[in-house]
N, CA, C and O of each residue as an XYZ file, in Angstrom:
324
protein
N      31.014    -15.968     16.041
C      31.272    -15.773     14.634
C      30.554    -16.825     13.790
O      29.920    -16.551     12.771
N      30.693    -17.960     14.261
C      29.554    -19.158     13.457
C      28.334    -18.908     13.506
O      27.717    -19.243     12.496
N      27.561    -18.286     14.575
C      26.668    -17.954     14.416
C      26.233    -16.735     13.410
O      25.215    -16.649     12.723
N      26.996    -16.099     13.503
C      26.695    -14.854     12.486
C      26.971    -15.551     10.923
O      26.101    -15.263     10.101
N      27.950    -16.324     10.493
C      27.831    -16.842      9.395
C      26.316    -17.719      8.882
O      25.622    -17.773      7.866
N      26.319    -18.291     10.167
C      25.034    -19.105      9.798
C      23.919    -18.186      9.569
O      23.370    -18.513      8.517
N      23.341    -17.155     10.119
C      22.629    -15.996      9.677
C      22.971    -15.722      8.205
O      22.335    -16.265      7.301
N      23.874    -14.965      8.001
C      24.143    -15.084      6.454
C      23.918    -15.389      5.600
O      23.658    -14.833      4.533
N      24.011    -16.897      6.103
C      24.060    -18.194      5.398
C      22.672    -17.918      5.051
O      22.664    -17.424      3.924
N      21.294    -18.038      5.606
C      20.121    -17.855      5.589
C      19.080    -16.494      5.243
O      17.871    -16.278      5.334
N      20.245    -15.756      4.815
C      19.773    -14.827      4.511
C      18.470    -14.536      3.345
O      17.449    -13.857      3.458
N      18.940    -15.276      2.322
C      17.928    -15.415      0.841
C      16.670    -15.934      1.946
O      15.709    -15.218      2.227
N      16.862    -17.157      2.434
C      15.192    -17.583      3.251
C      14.380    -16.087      3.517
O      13.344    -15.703      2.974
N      15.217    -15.381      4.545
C      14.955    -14.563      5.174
C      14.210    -13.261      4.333
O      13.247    -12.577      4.679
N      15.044    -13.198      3.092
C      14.402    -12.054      2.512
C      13.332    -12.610      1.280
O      13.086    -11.829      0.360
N      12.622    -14.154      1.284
C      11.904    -14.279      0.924
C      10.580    -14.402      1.778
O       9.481    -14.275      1.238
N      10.726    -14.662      3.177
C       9.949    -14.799      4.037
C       9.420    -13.726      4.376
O       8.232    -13.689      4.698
N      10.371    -12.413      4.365
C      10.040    -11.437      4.878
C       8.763    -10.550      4.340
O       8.163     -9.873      5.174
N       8.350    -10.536      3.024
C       7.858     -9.944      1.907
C       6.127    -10.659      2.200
O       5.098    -10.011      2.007
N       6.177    -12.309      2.763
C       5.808    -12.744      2.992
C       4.196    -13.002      4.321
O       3.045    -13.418      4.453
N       5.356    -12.361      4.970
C       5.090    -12.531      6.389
C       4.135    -10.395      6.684
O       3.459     -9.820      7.536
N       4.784    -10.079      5.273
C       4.124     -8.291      5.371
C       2.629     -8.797      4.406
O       1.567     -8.510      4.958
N       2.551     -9.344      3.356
C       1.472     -9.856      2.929
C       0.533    -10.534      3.498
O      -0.659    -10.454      3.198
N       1.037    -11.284      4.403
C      -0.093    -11.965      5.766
C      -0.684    -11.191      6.610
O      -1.813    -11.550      6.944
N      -0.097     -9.822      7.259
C      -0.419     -8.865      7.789
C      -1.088     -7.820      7.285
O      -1.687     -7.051      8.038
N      -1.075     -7.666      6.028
C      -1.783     -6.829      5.066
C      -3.218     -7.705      4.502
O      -4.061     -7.089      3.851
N      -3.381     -9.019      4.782
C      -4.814     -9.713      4.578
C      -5.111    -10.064      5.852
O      -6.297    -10.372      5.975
N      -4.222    -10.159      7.231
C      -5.148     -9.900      7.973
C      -5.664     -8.739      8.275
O      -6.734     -8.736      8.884
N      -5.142     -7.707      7.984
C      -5.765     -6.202      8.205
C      -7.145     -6.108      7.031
O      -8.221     -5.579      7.312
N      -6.835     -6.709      5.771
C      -8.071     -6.308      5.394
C      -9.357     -7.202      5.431
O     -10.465     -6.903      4.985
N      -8.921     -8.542      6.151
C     -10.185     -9.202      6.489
C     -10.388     -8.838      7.713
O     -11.365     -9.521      8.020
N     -10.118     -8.222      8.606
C     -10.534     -7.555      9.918
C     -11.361     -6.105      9.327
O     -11.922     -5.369     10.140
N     -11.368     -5.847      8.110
C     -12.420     -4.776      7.498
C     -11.366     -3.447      7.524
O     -11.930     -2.373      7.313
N     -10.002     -3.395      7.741
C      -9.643     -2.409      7.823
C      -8.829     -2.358      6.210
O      -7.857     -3.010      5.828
N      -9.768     -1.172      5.375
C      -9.301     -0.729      3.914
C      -8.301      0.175      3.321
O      -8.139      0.383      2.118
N      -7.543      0.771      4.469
C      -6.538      1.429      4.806
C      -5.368      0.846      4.328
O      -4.519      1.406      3.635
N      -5.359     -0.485      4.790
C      -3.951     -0.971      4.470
C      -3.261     -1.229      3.470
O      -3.636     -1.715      2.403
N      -2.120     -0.878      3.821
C      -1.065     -0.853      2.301
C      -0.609     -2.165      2.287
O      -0.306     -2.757      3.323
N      -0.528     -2.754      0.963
C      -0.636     -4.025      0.095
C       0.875     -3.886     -0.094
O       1.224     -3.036     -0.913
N       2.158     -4.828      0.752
C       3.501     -4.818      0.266
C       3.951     -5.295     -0.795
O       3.623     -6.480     -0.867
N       4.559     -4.956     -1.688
C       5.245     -6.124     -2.494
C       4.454     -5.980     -3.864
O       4.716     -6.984     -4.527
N       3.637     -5.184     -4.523
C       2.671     -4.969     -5.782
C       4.022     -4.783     -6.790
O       3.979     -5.572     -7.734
N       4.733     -4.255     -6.785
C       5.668     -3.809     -7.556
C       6.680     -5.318     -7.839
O       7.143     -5.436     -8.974
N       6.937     -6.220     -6.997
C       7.944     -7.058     -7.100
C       7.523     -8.245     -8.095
O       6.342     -8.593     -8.092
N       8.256     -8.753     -8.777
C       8.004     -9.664     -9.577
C       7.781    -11.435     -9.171
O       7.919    -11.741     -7.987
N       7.501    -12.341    -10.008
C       7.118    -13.739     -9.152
C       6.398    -13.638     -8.772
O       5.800    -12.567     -8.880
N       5.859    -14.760     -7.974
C       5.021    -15.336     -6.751
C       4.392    -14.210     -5.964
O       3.406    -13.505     -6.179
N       5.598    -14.288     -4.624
C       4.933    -12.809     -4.711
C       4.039    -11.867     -4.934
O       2.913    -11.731     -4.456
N       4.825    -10.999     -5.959
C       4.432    -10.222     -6.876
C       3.217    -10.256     -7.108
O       2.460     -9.443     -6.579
N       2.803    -11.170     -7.916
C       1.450    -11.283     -7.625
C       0.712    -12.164     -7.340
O      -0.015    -12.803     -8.100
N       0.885    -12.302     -5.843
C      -0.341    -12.657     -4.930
C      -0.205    -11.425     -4.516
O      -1.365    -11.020     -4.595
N       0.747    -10.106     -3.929
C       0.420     -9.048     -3.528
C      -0.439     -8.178     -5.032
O      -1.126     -7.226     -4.661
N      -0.443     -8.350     -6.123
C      -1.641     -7.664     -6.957
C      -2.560     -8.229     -6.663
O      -3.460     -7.413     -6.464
N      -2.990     -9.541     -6.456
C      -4.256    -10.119     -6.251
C      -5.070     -9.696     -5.219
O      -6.281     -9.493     -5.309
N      -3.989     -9.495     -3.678
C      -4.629     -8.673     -2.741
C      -4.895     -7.609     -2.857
O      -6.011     -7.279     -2.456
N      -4.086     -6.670     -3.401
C      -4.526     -5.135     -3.668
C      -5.667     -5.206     -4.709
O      -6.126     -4.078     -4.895
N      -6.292     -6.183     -5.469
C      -7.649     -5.826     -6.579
C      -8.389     -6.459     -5.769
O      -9.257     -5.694     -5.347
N      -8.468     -7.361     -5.392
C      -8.958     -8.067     -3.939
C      -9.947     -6.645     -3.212
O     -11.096     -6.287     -3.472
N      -8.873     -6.049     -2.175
C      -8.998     -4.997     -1.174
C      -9.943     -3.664     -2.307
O     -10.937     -3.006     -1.997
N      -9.150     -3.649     -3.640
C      -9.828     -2.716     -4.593
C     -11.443     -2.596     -4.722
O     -12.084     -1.548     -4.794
N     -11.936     -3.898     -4.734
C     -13.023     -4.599     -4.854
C     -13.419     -4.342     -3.861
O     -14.468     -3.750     -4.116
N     -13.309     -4.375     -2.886
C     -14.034     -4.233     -1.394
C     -14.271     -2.595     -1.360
O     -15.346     -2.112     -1.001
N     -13.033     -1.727     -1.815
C     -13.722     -0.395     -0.959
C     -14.164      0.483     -1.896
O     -14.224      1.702     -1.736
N     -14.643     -0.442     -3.400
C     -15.822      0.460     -4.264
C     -16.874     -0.331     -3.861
O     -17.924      0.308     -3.922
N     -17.042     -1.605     -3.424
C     -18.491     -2.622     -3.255
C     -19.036     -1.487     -1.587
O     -20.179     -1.109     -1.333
N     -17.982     -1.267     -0.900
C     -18.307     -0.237      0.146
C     -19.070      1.071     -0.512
O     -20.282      1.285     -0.544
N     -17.894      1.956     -1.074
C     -18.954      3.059     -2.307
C     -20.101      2.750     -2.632
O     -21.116      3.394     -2.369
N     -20.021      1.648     -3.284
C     -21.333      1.675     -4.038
C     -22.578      1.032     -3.044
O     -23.635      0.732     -3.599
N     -22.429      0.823     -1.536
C     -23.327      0.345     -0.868
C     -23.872      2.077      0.017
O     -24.890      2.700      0.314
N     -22.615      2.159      0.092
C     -23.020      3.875      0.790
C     -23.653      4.974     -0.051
O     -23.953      6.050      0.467
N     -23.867      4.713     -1.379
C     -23.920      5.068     -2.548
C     -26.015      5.172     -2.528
O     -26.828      6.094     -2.594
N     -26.091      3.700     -2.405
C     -27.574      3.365     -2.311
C     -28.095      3.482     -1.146
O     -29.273      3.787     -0.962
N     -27.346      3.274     -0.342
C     -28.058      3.681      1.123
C     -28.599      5.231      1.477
O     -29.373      5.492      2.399
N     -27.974      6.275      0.466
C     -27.883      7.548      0.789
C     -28.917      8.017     -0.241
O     -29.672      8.913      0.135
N     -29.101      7.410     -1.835
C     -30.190      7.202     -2.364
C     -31.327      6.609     -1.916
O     -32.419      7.038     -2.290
N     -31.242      5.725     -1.203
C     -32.621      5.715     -0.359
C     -33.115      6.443      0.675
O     -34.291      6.705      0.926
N     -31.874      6.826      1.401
C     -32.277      7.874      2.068
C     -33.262      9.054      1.405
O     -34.452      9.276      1.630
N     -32.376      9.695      0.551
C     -32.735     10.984     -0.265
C     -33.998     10.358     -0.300
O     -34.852     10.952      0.358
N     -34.425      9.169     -0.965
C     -35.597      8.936     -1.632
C     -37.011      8.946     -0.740
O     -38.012      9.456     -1.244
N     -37.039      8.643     -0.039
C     -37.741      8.399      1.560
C     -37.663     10.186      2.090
O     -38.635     10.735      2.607
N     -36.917     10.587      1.949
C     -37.838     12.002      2.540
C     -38.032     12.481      1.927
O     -38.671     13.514      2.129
């Protein structure tokens, strides 16, 4: 039973860490190049809050700089034959 109080007890840590620890996993997914990933926490306010907007315009930035590289590559293509 002390133990479960003490959990409790730690709970606020826990649900600030948690939000946390999904934002670390969501920049390592998109510095491993994967643009897929969903950005937790855009909606929540604070800290937080936005450092997860910063990553999602961040990641935003990356998969139009992608567009617009596949963009010219395919214009040069065209252009060349």
């Amino acid at each position: 039973m002390k133990r479960l109080q003490e959990l409790i007890g730690r709970q606020p840590a826990a649900i600030v860490w948690l939000p946390d620890w999904a934002e670390r996993l969501a920049m390592a997914g998109i510095s491993a190049g994967n643009l897929d990933v969903e950005v937790p926490g855009t909606a929540a306010s604070g800290e937080i809050g936005a450092m997860a907007r910063s990553v999602e315009k961040f990641r935003q930035g990356l998969i139009e700089s992608a567009r617009l590289a596949t963009e010219v590559a395919e214009r040069d293509r065209a252009e060349q034959a």
